[in-house]
C-alpha positions as CSV (number, residue, x, y, z in Angstrom):
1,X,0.0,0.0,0.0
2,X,1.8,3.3,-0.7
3,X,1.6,6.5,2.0
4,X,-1.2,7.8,2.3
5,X,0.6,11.0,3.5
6,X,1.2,13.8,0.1
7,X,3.8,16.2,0.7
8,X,4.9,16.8,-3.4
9,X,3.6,16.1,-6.3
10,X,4.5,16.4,-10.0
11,X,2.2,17.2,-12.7
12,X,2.2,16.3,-16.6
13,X,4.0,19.2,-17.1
14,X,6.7,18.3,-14.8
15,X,6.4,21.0,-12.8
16,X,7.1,19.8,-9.1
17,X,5.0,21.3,-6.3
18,X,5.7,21.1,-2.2
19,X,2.8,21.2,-0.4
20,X,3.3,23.8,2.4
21,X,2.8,21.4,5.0
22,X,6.0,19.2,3.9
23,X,8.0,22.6,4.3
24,X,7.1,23.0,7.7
25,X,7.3,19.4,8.9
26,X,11.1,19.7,7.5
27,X,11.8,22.7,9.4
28,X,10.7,21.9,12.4
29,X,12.7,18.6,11.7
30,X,16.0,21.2,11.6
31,X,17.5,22.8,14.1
32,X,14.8,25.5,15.4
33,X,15.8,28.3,17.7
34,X,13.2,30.7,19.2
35,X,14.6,34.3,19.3
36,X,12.3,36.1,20.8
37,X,9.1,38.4,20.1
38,X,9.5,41.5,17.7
39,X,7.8,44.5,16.8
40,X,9.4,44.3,13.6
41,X,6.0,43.7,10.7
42,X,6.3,40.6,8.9
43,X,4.1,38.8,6.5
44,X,4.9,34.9,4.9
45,X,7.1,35.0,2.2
46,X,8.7,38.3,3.4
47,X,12.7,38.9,3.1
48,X,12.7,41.3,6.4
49,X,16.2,41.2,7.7
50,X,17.3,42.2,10.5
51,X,14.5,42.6,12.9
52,X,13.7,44.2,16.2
53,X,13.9,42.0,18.9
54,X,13.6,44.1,22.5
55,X,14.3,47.1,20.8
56,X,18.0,45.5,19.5
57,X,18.6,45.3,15.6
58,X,18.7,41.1,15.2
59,X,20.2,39.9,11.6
60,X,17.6,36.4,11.5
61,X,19.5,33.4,10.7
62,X,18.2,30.0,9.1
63,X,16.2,28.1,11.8
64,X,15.1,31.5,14.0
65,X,11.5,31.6,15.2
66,X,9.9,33.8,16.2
67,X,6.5,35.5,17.3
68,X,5.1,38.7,15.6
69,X,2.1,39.9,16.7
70,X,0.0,36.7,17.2
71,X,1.9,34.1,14.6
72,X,4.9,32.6,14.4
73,X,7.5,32.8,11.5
74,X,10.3,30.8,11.0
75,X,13.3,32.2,8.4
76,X,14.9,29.9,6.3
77,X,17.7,32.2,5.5
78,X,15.9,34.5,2.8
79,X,12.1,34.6,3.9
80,X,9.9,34.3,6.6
81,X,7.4,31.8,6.3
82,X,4.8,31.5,8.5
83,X,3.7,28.5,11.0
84,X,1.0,29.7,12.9
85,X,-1.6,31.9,13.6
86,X,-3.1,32.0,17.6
87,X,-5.2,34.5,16.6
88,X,-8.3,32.5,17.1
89,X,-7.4,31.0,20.6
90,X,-9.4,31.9,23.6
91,X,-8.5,31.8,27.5
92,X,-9.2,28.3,27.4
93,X,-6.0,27.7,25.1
94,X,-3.3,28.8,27.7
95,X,-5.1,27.1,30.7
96,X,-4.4,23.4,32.4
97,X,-8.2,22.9,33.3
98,X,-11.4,24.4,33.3
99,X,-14.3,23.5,35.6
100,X,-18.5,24.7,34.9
101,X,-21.5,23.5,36.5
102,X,-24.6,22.5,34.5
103,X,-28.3,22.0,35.1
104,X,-30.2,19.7,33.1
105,X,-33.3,21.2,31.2
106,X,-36.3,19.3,29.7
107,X,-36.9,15.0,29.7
108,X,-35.4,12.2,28.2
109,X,-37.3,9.4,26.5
């Protein structure tokens, strides 16, 4: 049975394609070093270099992570691509458990 897993594919033309997901799995594979959080504006694909991180000019090298706003980039050494977005997560998301009490409306049959 072959993978079920796609991370590439080629078409007719020849022309190959990575899936973005195959790009991130290798990174995170690599060495990954979190640098910090910067104020400096980045977008995926963007060639920013250096960056501000606490105020201090930072010249990103291959493997830095970091946060910007609420997503994470990583560089590869020319662009910033990026991983995640938290933008979406509530106060549930940075908490170990949560407890609520409920009262059963209406019958069961």
């Amino acid at each position: 049975m072959a993978n079920p897993e796609i991370s590439r594919i080629t078409l007719p033309s020849g022309t190959t394609y990575d899936i973005k997901d195959a790009y991130a799995r290798e990174a995170i594979a690599s060495n990954i070093v979190y640098i910090g959080v910067t104020t400096t504006p980045l977008t995926d694909g963007a060639s920013t270099n250096p960056i501000l991180i606490n105020g201090d000019s930072y010249n990103a090298k291959k493997g830095n992570l970091v946060v910007y706003e609420h997503k994470e980039f990583l560089f590869d050494g020319s662009i910033w691509t990026e991983l995640g977005d938290l933008t979406g997560l509530g106060d549930l998301a940075y908490k170990d458990t949560a407890s609520a009490s409920y009262t059963p409306a209406g019958t069961v049959s």
